[in-house]
C-alpha atoms as one frame of an Amber mdcrd trajectory, in Angstrom:
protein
 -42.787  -9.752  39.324 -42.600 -12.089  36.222 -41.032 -15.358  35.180 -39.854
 -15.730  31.615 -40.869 -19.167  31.628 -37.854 -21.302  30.852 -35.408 -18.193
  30.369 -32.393 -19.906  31.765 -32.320 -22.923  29.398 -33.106 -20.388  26.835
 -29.993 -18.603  27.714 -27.802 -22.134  28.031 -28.893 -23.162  24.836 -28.099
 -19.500  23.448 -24.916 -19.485  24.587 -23.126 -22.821  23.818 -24.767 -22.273
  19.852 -22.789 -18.960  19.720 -19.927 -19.577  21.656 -21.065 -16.624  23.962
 -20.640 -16.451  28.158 -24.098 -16.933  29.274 -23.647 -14.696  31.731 -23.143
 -11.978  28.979 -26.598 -12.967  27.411 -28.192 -12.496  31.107 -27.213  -8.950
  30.881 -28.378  -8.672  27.420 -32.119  -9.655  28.917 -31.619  -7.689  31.896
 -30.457  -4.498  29.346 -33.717  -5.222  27.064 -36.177  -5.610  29.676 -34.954
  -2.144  30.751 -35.362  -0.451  27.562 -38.796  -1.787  26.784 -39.702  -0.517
  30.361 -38.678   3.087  29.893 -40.584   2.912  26.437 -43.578   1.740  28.493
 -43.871   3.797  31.103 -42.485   7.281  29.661 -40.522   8.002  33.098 -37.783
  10.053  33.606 -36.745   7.777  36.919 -33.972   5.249  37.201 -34.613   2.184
  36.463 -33.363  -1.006  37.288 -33.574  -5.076  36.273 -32.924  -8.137  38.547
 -33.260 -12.049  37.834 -32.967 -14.582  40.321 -31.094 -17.435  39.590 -32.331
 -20.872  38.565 -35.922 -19.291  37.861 -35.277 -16.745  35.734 -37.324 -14.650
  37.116 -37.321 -10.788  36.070 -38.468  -7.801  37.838 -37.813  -3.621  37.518
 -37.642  -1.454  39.950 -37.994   2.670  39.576 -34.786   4.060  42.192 -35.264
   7.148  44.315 -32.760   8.425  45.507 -33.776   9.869  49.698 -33.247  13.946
  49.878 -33.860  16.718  52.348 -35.065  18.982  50.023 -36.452  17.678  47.141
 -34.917  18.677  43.524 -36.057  16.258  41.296 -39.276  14.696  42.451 -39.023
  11.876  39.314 -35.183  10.805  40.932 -35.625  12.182  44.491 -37.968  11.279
  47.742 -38.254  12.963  51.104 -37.246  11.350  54.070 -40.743  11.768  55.703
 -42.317   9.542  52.248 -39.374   7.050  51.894 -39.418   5.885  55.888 -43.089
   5.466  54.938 -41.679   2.010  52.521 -38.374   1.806  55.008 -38.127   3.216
  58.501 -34.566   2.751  58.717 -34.109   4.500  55.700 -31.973   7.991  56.288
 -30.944  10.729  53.659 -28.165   9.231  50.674 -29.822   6.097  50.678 -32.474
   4.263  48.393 -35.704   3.077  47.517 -36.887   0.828  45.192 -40.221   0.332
  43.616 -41.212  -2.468  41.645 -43.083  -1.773  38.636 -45.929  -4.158  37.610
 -44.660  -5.735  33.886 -48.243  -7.589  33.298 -48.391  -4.185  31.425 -46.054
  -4.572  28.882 -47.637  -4.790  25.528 -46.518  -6.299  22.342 -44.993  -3.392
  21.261 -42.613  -3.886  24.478 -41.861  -7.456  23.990 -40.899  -6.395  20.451
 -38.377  -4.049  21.615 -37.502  -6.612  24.106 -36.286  -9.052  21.163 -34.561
  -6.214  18.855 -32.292  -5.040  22.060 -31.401  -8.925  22.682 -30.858  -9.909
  19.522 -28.139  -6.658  18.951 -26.508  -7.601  21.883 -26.073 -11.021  21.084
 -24.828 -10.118  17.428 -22.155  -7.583  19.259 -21.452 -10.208  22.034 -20.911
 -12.640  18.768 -18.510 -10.294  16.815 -16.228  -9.529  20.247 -16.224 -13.122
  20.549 -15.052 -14.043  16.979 -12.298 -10.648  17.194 -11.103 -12.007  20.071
 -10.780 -15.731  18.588  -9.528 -14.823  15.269  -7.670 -11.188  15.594  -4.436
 -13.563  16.408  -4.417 -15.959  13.729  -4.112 -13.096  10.913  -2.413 -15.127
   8.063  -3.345 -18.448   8.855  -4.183 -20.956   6.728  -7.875 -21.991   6.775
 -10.040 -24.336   5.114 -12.885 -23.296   4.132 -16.767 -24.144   2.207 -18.340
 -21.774   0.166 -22.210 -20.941   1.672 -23.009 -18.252  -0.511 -22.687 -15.572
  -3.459 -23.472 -12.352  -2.489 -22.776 -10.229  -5.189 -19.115  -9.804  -6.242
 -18.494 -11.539  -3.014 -18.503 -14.779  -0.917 -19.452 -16.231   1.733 -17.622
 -19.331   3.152 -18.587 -21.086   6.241 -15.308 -21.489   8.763 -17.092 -23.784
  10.985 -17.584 -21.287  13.828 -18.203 -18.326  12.012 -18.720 -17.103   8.098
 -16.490 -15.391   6.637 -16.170 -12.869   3.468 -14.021 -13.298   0.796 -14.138
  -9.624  -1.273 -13.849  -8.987  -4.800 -10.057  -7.522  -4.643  -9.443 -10.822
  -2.460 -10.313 -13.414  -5.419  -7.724 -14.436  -8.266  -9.126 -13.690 -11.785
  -8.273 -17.429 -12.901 -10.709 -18.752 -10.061 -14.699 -19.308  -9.620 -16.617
 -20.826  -7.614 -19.796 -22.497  -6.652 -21.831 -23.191  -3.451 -20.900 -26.015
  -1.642 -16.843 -25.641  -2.798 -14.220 -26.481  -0.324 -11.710 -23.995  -0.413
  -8.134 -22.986   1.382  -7.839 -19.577   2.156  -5.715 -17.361   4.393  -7.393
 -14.887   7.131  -6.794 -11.365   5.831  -8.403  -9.379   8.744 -10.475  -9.397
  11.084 -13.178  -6.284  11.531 -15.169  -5.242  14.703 -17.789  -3.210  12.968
 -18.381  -1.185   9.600 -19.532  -2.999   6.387 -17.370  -5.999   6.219 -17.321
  -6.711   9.959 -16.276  -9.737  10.697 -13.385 -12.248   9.246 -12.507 -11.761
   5.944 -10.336 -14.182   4.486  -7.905 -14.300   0.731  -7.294 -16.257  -2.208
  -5.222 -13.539  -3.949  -2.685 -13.005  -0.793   1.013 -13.602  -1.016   0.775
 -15.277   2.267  -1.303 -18.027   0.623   1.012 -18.983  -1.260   3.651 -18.839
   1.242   1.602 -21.267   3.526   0.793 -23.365   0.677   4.481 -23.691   0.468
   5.101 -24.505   4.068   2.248 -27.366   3.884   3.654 -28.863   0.851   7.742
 -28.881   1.633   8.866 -30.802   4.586  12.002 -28.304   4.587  10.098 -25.268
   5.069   8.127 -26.918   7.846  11.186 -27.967   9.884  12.850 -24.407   9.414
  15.998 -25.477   6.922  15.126 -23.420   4.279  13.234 -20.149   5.220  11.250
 -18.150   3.260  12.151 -14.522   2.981   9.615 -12.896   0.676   7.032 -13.631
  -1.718   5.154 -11.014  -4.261   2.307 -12.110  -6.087  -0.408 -10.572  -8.987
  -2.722 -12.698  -8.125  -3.900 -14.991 -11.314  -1.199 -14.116 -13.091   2.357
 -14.662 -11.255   4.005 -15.417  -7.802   8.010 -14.522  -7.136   9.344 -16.257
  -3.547  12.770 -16.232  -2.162  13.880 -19.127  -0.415  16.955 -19.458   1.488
  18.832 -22.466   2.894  20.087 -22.700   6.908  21.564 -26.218   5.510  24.444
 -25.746   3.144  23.887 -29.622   1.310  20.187 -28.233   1.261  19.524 -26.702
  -2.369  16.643 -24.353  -1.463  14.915 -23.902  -4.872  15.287 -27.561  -5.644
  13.605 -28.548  -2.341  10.687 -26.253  -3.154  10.396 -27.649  -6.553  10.593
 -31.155  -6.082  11.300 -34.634  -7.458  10.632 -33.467 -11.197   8.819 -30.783
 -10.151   5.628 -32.233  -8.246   6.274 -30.082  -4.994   5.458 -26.990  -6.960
   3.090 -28.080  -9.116   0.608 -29.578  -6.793   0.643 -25.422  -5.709   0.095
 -24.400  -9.167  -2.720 -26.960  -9.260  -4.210 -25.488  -6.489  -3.766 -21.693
  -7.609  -5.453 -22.747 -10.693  -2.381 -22.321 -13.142  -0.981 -19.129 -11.518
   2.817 -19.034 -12.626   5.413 -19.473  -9.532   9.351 -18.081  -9.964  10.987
 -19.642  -6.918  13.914 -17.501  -6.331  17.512 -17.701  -4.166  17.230 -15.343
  -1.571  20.609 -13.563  -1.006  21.917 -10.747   1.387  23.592  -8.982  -1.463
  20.980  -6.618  -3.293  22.889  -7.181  -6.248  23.176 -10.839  -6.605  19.420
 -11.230  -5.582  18.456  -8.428  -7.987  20.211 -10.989 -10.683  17.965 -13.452
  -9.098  14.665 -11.591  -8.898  14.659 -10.505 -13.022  14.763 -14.354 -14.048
  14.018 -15.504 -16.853  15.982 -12.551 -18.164  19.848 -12.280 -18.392  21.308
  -9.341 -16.491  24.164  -7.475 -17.970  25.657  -5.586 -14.610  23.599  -3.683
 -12.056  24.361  -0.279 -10.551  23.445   0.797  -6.832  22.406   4.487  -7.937
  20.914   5.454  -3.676  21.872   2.345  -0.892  19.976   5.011   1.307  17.068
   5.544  -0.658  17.062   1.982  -2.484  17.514   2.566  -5.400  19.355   0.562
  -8.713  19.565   0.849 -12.225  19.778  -2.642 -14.062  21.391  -2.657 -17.442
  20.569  -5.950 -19.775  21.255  -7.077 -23.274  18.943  -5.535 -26.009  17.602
  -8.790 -26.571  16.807  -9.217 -22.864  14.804  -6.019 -22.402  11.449  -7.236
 -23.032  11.703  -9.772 -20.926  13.315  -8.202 -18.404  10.800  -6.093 -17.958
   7.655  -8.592 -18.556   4.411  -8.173 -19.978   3.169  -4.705 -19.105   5.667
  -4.374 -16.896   4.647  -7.606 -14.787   8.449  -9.060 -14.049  10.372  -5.875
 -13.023   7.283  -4.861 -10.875   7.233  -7.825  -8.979  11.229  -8.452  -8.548
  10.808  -4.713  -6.886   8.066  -5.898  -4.390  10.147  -8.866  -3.535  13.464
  -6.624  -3.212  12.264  -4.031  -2.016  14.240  -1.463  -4.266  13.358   0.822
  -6.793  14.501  -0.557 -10.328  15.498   1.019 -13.566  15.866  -1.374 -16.587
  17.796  -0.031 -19.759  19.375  -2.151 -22.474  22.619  -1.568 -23.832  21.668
   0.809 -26.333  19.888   3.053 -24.354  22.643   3.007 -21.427  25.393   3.611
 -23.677  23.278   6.904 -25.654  23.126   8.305 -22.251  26.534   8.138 -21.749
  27.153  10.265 -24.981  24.671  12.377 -23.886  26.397  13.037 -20.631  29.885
  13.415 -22.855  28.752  16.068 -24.765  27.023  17.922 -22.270  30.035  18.235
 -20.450  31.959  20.201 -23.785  30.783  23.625 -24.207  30.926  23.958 -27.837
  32.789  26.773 -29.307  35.515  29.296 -28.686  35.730  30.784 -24.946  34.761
  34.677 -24.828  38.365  35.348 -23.495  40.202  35.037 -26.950  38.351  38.662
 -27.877  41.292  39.780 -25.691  43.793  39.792 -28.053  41.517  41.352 -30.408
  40.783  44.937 -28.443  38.178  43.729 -25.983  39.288  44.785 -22.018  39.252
  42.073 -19.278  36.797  43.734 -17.734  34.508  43.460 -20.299  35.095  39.441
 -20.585  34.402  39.738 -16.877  30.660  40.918 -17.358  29.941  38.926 -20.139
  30.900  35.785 -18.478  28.673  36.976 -15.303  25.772  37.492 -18.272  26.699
  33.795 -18.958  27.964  34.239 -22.477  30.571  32.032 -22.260  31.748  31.502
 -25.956  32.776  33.731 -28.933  29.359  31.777 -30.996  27.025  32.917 -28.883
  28.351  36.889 -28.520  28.440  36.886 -32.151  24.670  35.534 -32.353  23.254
  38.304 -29.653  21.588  41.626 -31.353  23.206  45.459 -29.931  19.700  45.412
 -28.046  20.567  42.048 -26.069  24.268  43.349 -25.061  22.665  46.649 -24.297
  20.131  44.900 -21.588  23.720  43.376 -20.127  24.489  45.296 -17.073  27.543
  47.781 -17.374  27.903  47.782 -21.303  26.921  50.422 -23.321  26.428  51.918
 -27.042  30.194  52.310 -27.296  30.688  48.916 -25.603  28.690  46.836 -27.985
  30.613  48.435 -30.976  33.739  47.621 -29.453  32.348  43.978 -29.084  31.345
  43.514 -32.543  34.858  45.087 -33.749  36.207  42.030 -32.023  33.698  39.613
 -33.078  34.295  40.454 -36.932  38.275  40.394 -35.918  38.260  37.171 -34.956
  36.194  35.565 -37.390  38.379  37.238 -40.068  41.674  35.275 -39.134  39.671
  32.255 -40.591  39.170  34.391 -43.317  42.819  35.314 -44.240  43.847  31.465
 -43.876  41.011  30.389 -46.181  39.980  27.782 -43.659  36.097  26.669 -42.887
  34.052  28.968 -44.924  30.753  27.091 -42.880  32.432  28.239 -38.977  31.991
  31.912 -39.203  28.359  31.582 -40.935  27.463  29.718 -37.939  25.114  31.746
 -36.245  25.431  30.972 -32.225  21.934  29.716 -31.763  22.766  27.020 -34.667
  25.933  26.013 -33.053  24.005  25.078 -30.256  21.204  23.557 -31.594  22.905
  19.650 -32.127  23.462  19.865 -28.041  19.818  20.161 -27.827  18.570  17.401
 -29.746  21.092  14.898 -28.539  18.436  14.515 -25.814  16.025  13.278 -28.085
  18.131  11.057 -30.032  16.082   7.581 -31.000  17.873   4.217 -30.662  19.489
   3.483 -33.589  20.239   7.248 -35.140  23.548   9.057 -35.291  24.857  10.670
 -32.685  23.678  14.178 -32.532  25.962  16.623 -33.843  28.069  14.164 -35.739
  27.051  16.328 -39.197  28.617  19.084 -37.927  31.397  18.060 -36.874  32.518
  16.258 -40.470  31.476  19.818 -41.896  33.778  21.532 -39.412  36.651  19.204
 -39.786  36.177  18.962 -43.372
């Protein structure tokens, strides 16, 4: 048997400075004083540890285990031996054997403080989940203790905390001995950031910020539905009034705008767009682009959330934002997938979408009338040659590879082809048509999909050459 000395203030004083049960930090001892015993004495026997209360005093015992016959001599006694220690003893039961600790080296008491120290630190980390798990996007205040690389430390009072790289806002530094409001971004039980790790670059900061600094928010008359937020660079929030005399953005922005900039202030110049929330995707879509002007907006998939916002040329720039900043955002607060076109652009695709939709050219069934059967038009159209143009632009060795038309087929087809081009002929009428090869009559439908803002509609040449 040994006494720790004074193991139970030890423990009491332990305990309140970590905020850990002390009965928790008992079990730690008991635990360590068990490992450094096996370490010691290189048995395969059970051990156990007991302390008595109020002393703190410590002893292990090796636990046999009282069999009839023997298996496992290092785990097992016979009933003859064990009635030896205990007469009353019978088979199933136990005895115990205390082992003398005066033994225990320094390598022991080593291994002693490692295994209580670990438990401690994992008592400590269960303790500060369990305190701060809940309170996931509060609003702390914070010191800075340290810089540990890209990171910092902050002291939260109880506990430190980490505030990672991809946490910080680019416009922001600081040094030791900063006080600082963060939010808590998560809380970890073990891997490399265990522990509480708290934001400066969360949209929830800002959101809290908000509800610290406007009465209204506080007392639930206007609400905040969303907020999205590049960190250092700009913040979008919709607001939304319960009160109908209550003017939502002006109550966020204050008497000449103080409300909002004491935020700004604090976010170290970090742009804010305090927005009107409304129910209609639309409207708030109108809303969400500000500063730009919005022409008329188009719900392309309700399901899939998806619109396609048209503004003035003028607008388009800013609609979008620097590198793409304001439309990006507006679709984080939304919650939609946005397409931005100026007028321009909208109204080229529309004449794209026109002329796709006429097939240039004369329809393969006019050969009729000059000697071609129906069934004939029949398999061309099922090749897909659709128009006179393109017949006349195929080689014999393309109409051959057509299924059901043969050598005498393809002359037929040509007779026809040259028939009907030779009407023009005989009226003297558009010497440039029939010299159209089919390929070239297709060729404007083409580029009209690469047409540049600003350039004639493709295929308008042709057209004054055809009607000329």
């Amino acid at each position: 048997m040994t006494s720790l000395g004074n193991i139970y203030q030890s423990i009491e004083i332990l305990s309140k400075e970590k905020g850990i049960d002390p009965q928790i930090i008992r079990d730690a001892v008991k635990d360590a004083m068990l490992v450094a015993a096996r370490k010691h004495f290189h048995a395969n026997e059970e051990l156990v540890a007991e302390m008595e209360e109020g002393t703190g005093t410590i002893q292990i015992f090796g636990v046999k285990r009282v069999a009839d016959p023997v298996t496992d001599p290092d785990k097992e006694i016979s009933l003859q031996d064990a009635q030896k220690h205990n007469p009353a003893v019978e088979i199933g039961g136990e005895i115990r054997f205390a082992k003398p600790l005066d033994a225990l080296g320094r390598i022991s008491a080593q291994t002693f403080k490692q295994v209580i120290l670990q438990k401690v630190r994992e008592a400590e980390r269960e303790n500060i989940f369990s305190e701060f798990s809940g309170r996931v996007g509060e609003l702390v205040s914070c010191v800075v203790k340290r810089l540990e690389g890209p990171d910092l430390v902050v002291d939260m009072g109880k506990t430190e905390a980490r505030i990672l790289k991809k946490e910080q806002s680019r416009l922001e530094s600081f040094s030791v001995g900063d006080r600082i409001r963060c939010v808590i971004r998560s809380v970890e039980k073990a891997g490399k950031n265990a522990g509480v790790i708290v934001s400066r670059a969360a949209p929830e900061l800002v959101m809290r910020l908000f509800e610290q600094e406007v009465p209204e928010i506080y007392d639930n008359t206007v609400v905040i539905k969303g907020c999205a937020r590049e960190a250092g660079e700009r913040t979008k929030i919709a607001v939304s009034s319960r009160d109908r005399d209550v003017d939502s953005v002006g109550a966020c922005v204050g008497m000449k705008g103080m409300r909002v900039q004491s935020i700004i202030r604090e976010l170290r110049g970090e742009k804010i767009d305090i927005i009107e929330y409304n129910d209609d995707p639309v409207v708030f879509a109108t809303h969400a682009l500000s500063p730009a002007k919005i022409s008329r907006v188009t719900i392309l998939d309700p399901v899939g959330k998806h619109m396609e916002v048209i503004v003035d040329d003028s607008q388009l720039s800013l609609a979008i934002g620097k590198k793409g900043q304001n439309v990006r955002l507006a679709a984080k607060l939304l919650g939609w997938r946005i397409d931005i076109k100026s007028e321009e652009e909208k109204r080229q695709e529309v004449e794209s979408q026109m002329e796709a939709l006429v097939v240039p050219g004369a329809p393969v069934s006019v050969l009729v009338d000059h000697g071609i059967p129906d069934a004939l038009v029949e398999k061309l159209m099922e090749a897909g040659v659709a128009t006179v143009e393109k017949l006349g632009g195929m080689t014999p060795e393309q109409l051959e590879e057509i299924p059901g038309i043969g050598v005498e087929m393809v002359e037929k087809i040509q007779e026809a082809v040259v028939s009907y081009y030779g009407q023009f002929e005989s009226e003297g009428d558009g010497e440039a048509a029939p010299a159209q090869p089919a390929s070239a009559a297709e060729e404007p439908q083409e580029q009209s999909v690469t047409i540049e803002i600003g350039e004639a509609p493709a295929g308008a040449e042709t057209l004054d050459k055809e009607q000329g």
